[in-house]
KEVEX-650843 format. One record per atom (N, C-alpha, C, O): residue in three letters; atom name; x, z, y. Coordinates in nm, 4 decimals. Layout:
 res atom       px       pz       py
 ala   CA        X        Z        Y
...
***
This chain:
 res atom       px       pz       py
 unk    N   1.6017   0.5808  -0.6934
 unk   CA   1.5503   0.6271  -0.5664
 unk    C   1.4560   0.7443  -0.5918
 unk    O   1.3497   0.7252  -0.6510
 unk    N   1.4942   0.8725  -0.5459
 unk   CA   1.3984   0.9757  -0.5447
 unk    C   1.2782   0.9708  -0.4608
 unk    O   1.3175   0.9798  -0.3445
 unk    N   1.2039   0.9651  -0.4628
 unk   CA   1.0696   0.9648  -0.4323
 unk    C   1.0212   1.1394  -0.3344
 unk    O   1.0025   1.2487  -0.3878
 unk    N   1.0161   1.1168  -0.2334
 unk   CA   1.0528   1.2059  -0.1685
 unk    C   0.9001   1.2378  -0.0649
 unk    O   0.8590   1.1466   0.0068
 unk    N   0.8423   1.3450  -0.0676
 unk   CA   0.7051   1.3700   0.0255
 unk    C   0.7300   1.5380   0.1072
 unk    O   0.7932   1.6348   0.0648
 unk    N   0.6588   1.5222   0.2260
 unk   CA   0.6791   1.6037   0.3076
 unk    C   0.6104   1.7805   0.2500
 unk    O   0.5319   1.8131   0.1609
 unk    N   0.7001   1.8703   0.3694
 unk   CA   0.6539   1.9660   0.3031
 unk    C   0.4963   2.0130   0.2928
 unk    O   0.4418   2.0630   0.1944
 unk    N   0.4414   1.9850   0.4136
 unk   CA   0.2449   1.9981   0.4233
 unk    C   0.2043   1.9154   0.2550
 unk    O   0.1322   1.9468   0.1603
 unk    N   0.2926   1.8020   0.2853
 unk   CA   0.1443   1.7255   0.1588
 unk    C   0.2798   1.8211  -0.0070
 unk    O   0.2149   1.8313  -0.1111
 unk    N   0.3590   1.8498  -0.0147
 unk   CA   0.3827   1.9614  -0.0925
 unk    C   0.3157   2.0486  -0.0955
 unk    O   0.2941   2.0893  -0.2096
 unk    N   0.2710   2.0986  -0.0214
 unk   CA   0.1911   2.2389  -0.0085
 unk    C   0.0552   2.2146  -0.0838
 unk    O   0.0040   2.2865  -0.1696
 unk    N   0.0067   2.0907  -0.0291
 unk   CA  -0.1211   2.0604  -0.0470
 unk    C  -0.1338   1.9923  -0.2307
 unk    O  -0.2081   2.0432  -0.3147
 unk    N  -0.0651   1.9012  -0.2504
 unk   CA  -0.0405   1.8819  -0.4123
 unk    C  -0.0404   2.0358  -0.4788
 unk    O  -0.1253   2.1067  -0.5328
 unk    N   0.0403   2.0429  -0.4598
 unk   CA   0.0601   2.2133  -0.5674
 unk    C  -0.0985   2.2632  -0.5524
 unk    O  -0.1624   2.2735  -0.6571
 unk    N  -0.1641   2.2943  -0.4263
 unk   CA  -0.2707   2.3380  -0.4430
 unk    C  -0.3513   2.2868  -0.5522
 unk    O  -0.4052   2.3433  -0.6474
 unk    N  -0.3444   2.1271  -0.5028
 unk   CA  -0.4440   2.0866  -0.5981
 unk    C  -0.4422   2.1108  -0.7455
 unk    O  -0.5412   2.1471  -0.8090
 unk    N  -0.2873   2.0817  -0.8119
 unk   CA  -0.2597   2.0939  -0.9567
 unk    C  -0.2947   2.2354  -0.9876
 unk    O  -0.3288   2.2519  -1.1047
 unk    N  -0.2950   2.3419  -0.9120
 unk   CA  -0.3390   2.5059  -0.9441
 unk    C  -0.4560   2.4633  -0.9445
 unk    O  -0.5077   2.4826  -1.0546
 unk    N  -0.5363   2.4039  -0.8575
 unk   CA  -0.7103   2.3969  -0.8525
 unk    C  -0.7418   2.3328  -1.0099
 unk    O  -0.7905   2.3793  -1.1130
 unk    N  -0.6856   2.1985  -0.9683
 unk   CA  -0.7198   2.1047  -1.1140
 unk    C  -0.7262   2.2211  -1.2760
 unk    O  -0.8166   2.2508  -1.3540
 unk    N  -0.5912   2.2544  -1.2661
 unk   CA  -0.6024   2.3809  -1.4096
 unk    C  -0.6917   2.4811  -1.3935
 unk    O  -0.7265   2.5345  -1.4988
 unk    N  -0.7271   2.5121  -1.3197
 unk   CA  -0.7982   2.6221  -1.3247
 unk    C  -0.9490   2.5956  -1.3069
 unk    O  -1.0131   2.6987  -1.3271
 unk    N  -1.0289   2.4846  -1.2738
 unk   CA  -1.1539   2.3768  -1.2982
 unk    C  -1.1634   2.3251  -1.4074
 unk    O  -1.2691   2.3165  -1.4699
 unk    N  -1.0319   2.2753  -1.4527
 unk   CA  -1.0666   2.1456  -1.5766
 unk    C  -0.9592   2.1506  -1.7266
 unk    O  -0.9625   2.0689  -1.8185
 unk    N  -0.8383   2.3116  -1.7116
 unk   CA  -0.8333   2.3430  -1.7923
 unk    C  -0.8471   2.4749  -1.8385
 unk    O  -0.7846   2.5131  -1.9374
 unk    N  -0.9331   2.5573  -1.7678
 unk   CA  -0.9974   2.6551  -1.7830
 unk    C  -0.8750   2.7438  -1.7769
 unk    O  -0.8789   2.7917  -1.8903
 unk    N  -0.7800   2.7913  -1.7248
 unk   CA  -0.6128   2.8281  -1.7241
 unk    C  -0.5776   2.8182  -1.5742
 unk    O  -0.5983   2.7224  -1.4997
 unk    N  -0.5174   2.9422  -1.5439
 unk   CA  -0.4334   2.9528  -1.4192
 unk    C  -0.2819   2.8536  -1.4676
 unk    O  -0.2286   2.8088  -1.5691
 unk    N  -0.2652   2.8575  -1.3448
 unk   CA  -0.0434   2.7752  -1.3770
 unk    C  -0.0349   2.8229  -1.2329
 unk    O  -0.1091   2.7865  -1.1416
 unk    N   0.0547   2.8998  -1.2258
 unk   CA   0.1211   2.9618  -1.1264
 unk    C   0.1780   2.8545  -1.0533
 unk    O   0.1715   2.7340  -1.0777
 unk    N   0.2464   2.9263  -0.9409
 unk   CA   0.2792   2.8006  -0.7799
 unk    C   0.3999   2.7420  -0.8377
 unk    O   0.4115   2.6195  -0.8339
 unk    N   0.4955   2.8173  -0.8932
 unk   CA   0.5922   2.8023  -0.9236
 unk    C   0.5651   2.6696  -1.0883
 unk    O   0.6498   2.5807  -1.0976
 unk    N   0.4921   2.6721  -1.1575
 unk   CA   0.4985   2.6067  -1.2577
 unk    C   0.4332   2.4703  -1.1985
 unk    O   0.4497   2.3551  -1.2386
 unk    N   0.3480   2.5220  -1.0827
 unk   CA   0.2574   2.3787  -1.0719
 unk    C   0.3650   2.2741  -0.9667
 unk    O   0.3596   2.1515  -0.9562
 unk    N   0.4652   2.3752  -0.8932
 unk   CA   0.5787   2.2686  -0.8274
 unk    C   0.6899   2.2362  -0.9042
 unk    O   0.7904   2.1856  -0.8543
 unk    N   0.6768   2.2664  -1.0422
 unk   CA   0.7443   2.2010  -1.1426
 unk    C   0.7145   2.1103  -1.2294
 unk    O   0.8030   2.0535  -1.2934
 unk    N   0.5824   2.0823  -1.2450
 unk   CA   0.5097   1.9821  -1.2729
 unk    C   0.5430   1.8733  -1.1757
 unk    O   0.6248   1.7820  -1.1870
 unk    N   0.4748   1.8982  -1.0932
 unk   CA   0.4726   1.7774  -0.9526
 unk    C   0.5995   1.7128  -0.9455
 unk    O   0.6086   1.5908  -0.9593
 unk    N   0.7166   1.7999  -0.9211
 unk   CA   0.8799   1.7236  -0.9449
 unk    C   0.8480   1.6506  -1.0885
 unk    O   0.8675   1.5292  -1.0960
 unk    N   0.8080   1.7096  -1.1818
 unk   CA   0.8189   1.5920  -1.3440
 unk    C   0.7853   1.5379  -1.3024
 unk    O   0.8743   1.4559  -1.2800
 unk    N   0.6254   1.4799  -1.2218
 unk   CA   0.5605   1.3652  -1.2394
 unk    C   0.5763   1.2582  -1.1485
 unk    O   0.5301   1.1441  -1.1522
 unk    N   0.6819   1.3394  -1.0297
 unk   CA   0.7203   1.2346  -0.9348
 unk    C   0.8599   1.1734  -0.9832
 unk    O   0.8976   1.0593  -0.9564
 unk    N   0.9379   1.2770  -1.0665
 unk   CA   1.0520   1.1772  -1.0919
 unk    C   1.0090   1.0799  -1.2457
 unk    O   1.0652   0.9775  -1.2846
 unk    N   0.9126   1.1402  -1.2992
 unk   CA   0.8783   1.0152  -1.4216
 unk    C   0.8065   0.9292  -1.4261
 unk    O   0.8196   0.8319  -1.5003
 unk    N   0.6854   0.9541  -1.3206
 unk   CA   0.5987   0.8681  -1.2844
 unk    C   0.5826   0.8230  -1.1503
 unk    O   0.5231   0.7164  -1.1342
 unk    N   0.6196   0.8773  -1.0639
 unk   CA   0.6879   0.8272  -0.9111
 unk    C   0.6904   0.6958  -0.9020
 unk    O   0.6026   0.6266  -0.8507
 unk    N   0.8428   0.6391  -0.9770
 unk   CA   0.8874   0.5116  -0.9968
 unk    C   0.7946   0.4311  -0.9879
 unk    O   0.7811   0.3459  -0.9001
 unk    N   0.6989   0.4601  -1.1104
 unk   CA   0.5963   0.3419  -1.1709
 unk    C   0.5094   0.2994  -1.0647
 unk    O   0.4753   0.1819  -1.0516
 unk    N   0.4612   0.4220  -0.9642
 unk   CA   0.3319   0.3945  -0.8396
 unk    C   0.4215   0.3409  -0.7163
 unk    O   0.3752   0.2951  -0.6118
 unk    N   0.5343   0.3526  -0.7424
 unk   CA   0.6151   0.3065  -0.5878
 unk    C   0.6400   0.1301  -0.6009
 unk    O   0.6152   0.0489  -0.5118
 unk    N   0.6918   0.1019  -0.7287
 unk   CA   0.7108  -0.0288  -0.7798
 unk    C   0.5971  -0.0763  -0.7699
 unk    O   0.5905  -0.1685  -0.6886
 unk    N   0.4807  -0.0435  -0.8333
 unk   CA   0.3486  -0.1413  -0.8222
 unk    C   0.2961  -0.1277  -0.7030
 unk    O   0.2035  -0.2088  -0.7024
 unk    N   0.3003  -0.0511  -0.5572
 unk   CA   0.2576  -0.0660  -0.4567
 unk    C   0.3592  -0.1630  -0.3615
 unk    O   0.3233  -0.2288  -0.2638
 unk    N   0.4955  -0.1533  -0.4173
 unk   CA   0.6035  -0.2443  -0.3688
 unk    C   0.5039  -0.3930  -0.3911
 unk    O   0.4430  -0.4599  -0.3076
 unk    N   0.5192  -0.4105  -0.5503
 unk   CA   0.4686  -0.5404  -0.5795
 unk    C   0.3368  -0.5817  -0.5168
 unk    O   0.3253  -0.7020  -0.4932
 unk    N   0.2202  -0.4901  -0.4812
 unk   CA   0.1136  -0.5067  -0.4079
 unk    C   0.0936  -0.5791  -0.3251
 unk    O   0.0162  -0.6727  -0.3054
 unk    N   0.2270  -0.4941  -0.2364
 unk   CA   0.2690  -0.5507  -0.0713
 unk    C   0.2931  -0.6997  -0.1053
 unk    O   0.2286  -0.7984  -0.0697
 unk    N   0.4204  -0.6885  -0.1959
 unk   CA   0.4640  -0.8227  -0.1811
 unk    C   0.3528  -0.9606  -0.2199
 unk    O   0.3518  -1.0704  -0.1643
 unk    N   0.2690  -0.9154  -0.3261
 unk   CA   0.1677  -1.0230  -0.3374
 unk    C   0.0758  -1.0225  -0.2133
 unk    O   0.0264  -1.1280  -0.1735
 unk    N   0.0534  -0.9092  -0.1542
 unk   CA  -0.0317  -0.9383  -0.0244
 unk    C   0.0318  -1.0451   0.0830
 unk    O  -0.0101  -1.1511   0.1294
 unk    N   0.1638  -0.9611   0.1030
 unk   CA   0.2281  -1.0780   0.2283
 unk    C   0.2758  -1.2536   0.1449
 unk    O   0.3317  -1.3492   0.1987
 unk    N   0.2392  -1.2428   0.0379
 unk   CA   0.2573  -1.3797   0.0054
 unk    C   0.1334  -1.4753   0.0792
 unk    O   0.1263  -1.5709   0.1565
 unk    N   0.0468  -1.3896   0.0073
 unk   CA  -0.1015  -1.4400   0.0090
 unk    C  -0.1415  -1.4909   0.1708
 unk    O  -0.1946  -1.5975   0.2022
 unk    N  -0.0871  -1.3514   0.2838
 unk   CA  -0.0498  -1.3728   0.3882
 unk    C  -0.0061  -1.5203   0.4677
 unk    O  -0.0682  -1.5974   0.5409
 unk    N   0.1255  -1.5173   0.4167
 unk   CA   0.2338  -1.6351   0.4341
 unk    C   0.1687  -1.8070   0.3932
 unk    O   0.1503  -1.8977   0.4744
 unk    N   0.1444  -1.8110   0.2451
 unk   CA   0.0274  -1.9476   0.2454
 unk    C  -0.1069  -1.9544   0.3179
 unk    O  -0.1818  -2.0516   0.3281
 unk    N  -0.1188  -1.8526   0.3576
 unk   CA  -0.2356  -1.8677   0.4458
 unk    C  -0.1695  -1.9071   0.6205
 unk    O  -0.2402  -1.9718   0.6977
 unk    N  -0.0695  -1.8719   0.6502
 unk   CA  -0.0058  -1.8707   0.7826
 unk    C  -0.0253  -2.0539   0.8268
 unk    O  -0.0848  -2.0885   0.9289
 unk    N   0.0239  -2.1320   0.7491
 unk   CA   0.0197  -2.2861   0.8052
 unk    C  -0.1480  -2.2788   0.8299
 unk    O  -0.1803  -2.3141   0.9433
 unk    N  -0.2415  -2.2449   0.7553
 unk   CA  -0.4082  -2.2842   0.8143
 unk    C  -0.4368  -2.1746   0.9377
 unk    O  -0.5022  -2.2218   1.0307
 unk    N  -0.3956  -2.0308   0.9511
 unk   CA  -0.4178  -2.0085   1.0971
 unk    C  -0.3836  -2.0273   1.2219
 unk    O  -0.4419  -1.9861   1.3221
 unk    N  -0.2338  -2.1259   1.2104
 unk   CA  -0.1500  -2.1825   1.3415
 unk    C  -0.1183  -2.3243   1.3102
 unk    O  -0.0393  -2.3854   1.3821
 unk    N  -0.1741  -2.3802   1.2082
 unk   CA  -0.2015  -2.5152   1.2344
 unk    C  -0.1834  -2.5615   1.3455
 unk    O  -0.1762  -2.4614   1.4169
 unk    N  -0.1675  -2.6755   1.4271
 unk   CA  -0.1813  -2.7623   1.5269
 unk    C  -0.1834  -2.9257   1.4742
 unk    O  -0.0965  -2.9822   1.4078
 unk    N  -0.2739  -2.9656   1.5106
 unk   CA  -0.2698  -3.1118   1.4642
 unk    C  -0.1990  -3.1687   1.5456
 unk    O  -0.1728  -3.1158   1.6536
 unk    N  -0.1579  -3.2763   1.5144
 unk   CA  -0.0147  -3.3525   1.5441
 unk    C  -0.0791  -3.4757   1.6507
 unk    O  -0.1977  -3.5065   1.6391
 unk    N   0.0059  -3.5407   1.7512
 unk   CA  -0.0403  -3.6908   1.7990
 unk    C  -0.1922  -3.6439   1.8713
 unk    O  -0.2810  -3.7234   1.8403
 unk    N  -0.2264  -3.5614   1.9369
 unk   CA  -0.3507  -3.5811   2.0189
 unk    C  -0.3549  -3.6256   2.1142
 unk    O  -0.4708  -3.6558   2.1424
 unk    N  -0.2725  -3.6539   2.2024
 unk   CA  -0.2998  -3.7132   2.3204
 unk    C  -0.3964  -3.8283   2.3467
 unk    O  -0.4917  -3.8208   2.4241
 unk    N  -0.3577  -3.9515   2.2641
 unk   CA  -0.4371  -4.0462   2.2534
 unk    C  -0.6060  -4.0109   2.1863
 unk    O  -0.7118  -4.0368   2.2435
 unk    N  -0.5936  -3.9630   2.0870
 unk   CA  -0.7192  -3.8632   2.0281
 unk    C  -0.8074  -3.8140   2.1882
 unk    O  -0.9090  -3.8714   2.2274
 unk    N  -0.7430  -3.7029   2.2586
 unk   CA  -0.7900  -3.6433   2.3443
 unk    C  -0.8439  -3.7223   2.4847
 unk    O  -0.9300  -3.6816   2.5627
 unk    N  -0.7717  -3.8387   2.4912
 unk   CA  -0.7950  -3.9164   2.6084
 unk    C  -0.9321  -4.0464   2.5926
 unk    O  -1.0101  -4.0901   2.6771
 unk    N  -0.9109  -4.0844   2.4157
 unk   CA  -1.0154  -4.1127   2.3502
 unk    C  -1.1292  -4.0635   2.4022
 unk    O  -1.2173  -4.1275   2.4596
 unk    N  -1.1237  -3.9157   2.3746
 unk   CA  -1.2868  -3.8557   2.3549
 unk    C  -1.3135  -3.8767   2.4926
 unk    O  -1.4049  -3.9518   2.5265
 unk    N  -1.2244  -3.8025   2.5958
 unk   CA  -1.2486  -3.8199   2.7554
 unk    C  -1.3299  -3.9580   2.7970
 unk    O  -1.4491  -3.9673   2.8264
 unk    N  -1.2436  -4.0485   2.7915
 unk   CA  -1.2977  -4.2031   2.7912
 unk    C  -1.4708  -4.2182   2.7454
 unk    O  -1.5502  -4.2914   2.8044
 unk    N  -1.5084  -4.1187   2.6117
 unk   CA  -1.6373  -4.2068   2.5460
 unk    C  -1.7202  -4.0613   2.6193
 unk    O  -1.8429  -4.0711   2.6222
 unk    N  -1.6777  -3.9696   2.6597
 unk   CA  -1.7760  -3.8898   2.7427
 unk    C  -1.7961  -3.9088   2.8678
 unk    O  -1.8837  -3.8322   2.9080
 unk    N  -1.7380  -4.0044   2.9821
 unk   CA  -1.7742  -4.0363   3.1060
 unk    C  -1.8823  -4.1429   3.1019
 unk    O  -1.9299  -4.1866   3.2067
***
């Protein structure tokens, strides 16, 4: 699966990787080299951040899901319970 981002946040990556080299490796990299970078690192490292945010999700909505029986709980058999309490509050 190619890993695929719009053209604005394209625009805006490349900026940054020209900014980043030219702050922190003291070196210009032209537009053209820095949107050739960005394709390497999305098709080699892409994968790796899409899979572990996949897996994220999925441990979140687990975590979710065992939690689901304690927020819609309903206790079972109240009637008698409920008519109980009625009875010892009059």
């Amino acid at each position: 699966m190619t890993i695929q981002i719009s053209k604005e946040a394209r625009k805006e990556v490349i900026a940054s990787i020209e900014r980043y080299f030219q702050e922190n490796m003291d070196e210009k990299i032209g537009n053209i080299a820095a949107a050739e970078l960005l394709a390497f690192f999305l098709e080699e490292v892409g994968a790796i951040v899409y899979n572990q945010a996949v897996a994220d999700v999925q441990q979140r909505l687990l975590s979710r899901i065992a939690e689901l029986d304690i927020e819609v709980h309903e206790d079972e058999f109240q009637y008698w319970r409920k008519l109980e309490r009625q009875r010892k509050s009059k």
